[in-house]
N, C-alpha and C positions, 0 to 999 in steps of 0.2 A: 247100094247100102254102104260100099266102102266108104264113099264120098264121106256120108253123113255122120258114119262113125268118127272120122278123122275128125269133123268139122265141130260134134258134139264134145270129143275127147280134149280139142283145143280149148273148147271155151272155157270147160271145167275146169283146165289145168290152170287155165289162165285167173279164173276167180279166184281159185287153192292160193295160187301165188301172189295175188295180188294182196290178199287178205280179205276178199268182198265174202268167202265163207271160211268160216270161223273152226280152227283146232277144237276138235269132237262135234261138230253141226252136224245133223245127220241126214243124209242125201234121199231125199223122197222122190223117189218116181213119179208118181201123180202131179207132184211140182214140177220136177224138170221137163220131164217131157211135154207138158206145154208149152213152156217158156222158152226152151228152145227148138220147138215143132216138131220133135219126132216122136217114131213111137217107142214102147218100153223097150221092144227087141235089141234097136241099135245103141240108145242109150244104158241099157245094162251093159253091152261088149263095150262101149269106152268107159263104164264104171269097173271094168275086168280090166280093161290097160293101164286104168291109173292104180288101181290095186297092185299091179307091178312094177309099176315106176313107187310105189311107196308112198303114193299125195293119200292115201286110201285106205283103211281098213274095214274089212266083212265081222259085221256083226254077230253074234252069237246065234241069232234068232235069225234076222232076214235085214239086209240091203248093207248099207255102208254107211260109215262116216270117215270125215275128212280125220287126218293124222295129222299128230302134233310134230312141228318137223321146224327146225331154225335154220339160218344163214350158213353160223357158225358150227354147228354140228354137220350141215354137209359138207362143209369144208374141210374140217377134221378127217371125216371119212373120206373125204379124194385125195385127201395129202396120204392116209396109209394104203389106200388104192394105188397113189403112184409108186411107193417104196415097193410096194408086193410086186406090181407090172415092172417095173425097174428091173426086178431081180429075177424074173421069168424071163424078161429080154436078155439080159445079160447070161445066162442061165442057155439060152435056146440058142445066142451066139458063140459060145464056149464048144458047147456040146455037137454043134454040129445042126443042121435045120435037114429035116425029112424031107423028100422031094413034094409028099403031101400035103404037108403043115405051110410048105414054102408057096405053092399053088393055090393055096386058101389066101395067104396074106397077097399073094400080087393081087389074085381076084377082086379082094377087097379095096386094091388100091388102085386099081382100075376103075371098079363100079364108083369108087368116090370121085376119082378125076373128071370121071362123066357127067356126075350130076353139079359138079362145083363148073363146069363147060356148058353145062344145058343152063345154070341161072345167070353165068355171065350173058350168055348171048340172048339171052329171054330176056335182059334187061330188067324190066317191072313185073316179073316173074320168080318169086322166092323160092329157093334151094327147097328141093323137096325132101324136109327134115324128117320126116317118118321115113324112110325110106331110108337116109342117112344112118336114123339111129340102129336101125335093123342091122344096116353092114358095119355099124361101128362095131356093135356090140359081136359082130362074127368075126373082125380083126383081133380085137382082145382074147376073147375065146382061143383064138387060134392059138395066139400066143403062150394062155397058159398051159394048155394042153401040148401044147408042143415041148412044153419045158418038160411035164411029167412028173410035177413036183404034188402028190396027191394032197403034202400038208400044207403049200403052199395055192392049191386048188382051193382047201377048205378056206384059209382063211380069208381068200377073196372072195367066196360066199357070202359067207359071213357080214362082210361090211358093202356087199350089193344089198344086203337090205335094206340098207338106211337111204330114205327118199332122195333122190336124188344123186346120188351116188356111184349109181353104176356108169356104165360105158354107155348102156341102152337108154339112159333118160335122157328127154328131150330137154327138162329145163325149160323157159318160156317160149316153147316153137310159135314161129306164125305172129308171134307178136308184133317182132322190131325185124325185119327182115333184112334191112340191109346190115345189121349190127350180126345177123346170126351168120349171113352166107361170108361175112369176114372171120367169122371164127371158125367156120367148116373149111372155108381156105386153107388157113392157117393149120388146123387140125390134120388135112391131108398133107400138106406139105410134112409136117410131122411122121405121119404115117410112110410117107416114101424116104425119108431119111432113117426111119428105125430099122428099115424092111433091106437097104442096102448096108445097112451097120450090120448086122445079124448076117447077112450074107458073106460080108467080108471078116467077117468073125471078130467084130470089133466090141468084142464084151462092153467094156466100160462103158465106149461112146453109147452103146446101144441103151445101157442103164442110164443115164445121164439124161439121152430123150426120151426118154418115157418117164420118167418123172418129171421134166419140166413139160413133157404132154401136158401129165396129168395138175401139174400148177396153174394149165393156162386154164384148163378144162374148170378148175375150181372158179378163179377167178373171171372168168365168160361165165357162169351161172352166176355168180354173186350179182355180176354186171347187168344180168338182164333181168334178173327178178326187183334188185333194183330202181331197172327202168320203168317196173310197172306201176311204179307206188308215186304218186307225184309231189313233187318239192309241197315244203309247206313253211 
């Protein structure tokens, strides 16, 4: 079932984004599940993932509709995502890194190394971006919690709301494959440079990458939602 969850969660994402369904259109089960062959089970659990990624909101009464969400507003909210994650980095190399918090982020940048190894060598085999997003979103994590900043917690709650915006959204996974496993490259290479800044207790630098992390991060979503609309 995992399969079909993934495969149902992609298609969805990918119409949200494309524009083929429409800001407030409201997601009929009876519809989709035929259209895309499954049954209600696994297509409700990928109408529960994109309700988290924020393409989605649950209705008063029963099911979902799509949310209204723009280019520029996600953008907004990665540029102050990157200021906040800046300042937890910067923040968590000052202070000092916990031997726990510090074994979380190699972990993380280990499991990324792996899978950025497994799509090179698979060649016509795309980076497994669910799986990506899952340990993205536990490197960040790590991050703020390490810092221990609780009002610096809230506020990046707060703007993981807005679609598209967090660490754990995929953005157009599946789509353009070789465009994404060049951005999760780049993304880990990021990650291994923040993870040795913080060690060597290099505040600044460490705030410096993680903001222009999160610059790339905006701009690779813009890129690829982009790519799904074609020239006209």
């Amino acid at each position: 079932m995992a399969s079909q969850i993934e495969r149902v969660t992609m298609e969805l994402r990918r119409r949200i984004l494309a524009g083929e369904l429409q800001a407030g259109e409201r997601i009929r089960e009876v519809q989709f599940s035929g259209e895309l062959g499954v049954s209600r089970t696994p297509l409700r659990l990928a109408l529960g993932e994109l309700e988290k990624e924020g393409l989605l909101e649950r209705l008063p009464t029963r099911g979902f509709r799509v949310r209204q969400v723009t280019l520029d507003e996600v953008a907004m909210a990665i540029d102050v995502r990157g200021t906040l994650e800046g300042m937890a980095a910067r923040l968590l190399a000052e202070q000092g890194v916990t031997r726990a918090v510090l074994e979380e982020l190699q972990a993380c940048v280990d499991e990324g190394r792996l899978l950025v190894e497994q799509a090179l060598l698979g060649r016509d085999t795309p980076v497994d971006t669910a799986r990506w997003a899952t340990m993205n979103a536990r490197f960040h994590r790590a991050l703020v919690e390490g810092a221990a900043n609780p009002a610096l917690a809230s506020a990046l709650d707060h703007i993981a709301r807005t679609p598209m915006a967090g660490p754990g959204a995929l953005g157009a996974a599946g789509v353009q494959p070789s465009l994404e496993l060049a951005f999760v490259q780049r993304a880990q290479f990021d990650h291994e440079d923040v993870v040795r800044a913080i060690v060597a207790h290099e505040g600044a630098r460490a705030e410096a990458l993680m903001r222009e992390h999160a610059r790339r991060s905006r701009d690779n979503k813009r890129a690829l939602v982009q790519g799904l609309h074609p020239a006209t």
